[in-house]
C-alpha positions in Angstrom: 8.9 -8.9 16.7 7.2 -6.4 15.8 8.0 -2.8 16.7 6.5 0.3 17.9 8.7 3.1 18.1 8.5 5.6 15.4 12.5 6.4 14.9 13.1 2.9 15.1 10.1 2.4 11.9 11.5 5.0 10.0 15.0 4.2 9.9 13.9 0.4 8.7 11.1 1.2 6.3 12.8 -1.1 3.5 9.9 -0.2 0.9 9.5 -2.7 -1.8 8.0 -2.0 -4.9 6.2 -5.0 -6.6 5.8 -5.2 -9.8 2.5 -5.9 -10.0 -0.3 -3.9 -11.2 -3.3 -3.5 -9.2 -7.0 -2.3 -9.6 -9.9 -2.0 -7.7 -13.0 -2.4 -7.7 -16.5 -3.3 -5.6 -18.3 -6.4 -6.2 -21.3 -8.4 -4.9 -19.5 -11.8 -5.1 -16.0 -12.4 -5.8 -15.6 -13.9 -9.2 -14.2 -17.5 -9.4 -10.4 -17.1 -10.3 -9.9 -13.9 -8.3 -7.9 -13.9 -5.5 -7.5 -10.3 -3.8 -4.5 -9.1 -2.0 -7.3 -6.7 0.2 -10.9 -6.7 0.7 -12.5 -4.4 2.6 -16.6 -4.9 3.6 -18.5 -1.9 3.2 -22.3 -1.3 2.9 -22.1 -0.9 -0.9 -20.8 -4.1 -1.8 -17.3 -5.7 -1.5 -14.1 -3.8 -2.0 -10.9 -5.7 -3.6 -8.3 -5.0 -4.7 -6.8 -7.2 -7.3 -4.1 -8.4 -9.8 -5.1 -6.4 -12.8 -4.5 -9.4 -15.3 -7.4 -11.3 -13.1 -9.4 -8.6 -13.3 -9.6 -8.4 -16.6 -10.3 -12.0 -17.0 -13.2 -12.4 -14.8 -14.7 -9.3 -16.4 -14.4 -7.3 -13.3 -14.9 -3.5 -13.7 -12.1 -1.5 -12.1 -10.6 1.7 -11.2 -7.2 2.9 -10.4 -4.4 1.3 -11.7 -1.8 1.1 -8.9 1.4 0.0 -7.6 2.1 -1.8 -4.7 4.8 -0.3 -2.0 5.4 -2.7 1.5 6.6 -1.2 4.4 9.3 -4.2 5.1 9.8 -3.1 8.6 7.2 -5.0 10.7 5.1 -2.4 12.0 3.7 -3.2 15.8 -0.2 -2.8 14.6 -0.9 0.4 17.3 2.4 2.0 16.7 1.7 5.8 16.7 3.0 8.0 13.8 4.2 5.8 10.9 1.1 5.9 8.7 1.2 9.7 9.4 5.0 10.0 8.4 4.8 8.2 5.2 1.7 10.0 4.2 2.8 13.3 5.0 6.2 12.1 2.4 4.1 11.3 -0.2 1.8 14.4 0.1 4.7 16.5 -0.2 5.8 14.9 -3.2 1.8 15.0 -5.0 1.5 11.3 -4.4 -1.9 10.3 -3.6 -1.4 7.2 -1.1 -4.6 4.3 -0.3 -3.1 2.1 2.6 -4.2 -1.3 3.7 -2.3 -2.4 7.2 -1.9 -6.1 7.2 -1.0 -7.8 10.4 3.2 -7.5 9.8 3.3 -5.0 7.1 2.0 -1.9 6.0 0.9 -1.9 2.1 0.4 1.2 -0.2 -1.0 1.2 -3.3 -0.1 4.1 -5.1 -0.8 5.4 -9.2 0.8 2.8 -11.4 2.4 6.4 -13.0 3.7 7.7 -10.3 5.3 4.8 -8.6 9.1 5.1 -9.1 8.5 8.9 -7.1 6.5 7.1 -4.3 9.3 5.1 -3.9 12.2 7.8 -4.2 9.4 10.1 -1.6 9.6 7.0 1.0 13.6 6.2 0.9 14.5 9.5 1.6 12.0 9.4 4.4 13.8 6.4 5.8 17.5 7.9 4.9 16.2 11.4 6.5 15.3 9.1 9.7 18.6 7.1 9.5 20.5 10.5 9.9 22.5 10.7 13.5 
């Protein structure tokens, strides 16, 4: 079920890294053998974001390599403050942060170099809510 209350997020933010690597990029049509993990439509053209390694093969040009962190806790999709709270961890720790919320999970990609202090930022957010 999902949940709503911010204390209640924070404390189960479970952030998993994947080990993917991801790029982005805009398109007019999405190449054949590309499957995106995002797309957003905006008047410029198609945003995805994709598996590098696919990118590369369908000739794709991309920007920003970046890792993938999921928020395992199954964020209620007008819960008030969560987005805010991670963002503000990250800030503080000079981690730019581009989020997609999918319908159970939030997802954000953050540089490929800086991924191991996204995810050190975003456990001590959870351990700092976690705290009686």
């Amino acid at each position: 079920m999902a949940i709503a209350d911010l204390a209640e997020l924070l404390s189960g933010l479970s952030a998993r890294l994947d080990p993917e690597t991801y790029v982005w990029a805009t398109v007019d049509v999405l190449p054949a053998g590309c499957t995106p993990v995002a797309t957003v439509e905006e008047n410029e053209g198609l945003t995805v974001v994709l598996r590098e390694a696919e990118a590369i093969d369908a000739g794709v040009p991309h920007q920003f390599r970046s890792a993938r962190i999921t928020l395992e806790v199954h964020s209620a999709l007008d819960a008030v403050g969560l987005t805010a709270a991670f963002s503000r961890a990250l800030a503080d720790a000079g981690v730019s942060a581009n989020v997609v919320a999918g319908f159970h999970h939030d997802h954000i990609f953050v540089p490929w170099d800086r991924r191991a202090e996204a995810l050190t930022a975003l456990e001590r957010l959870q351990s700092q809510a976690s705290l009686p």
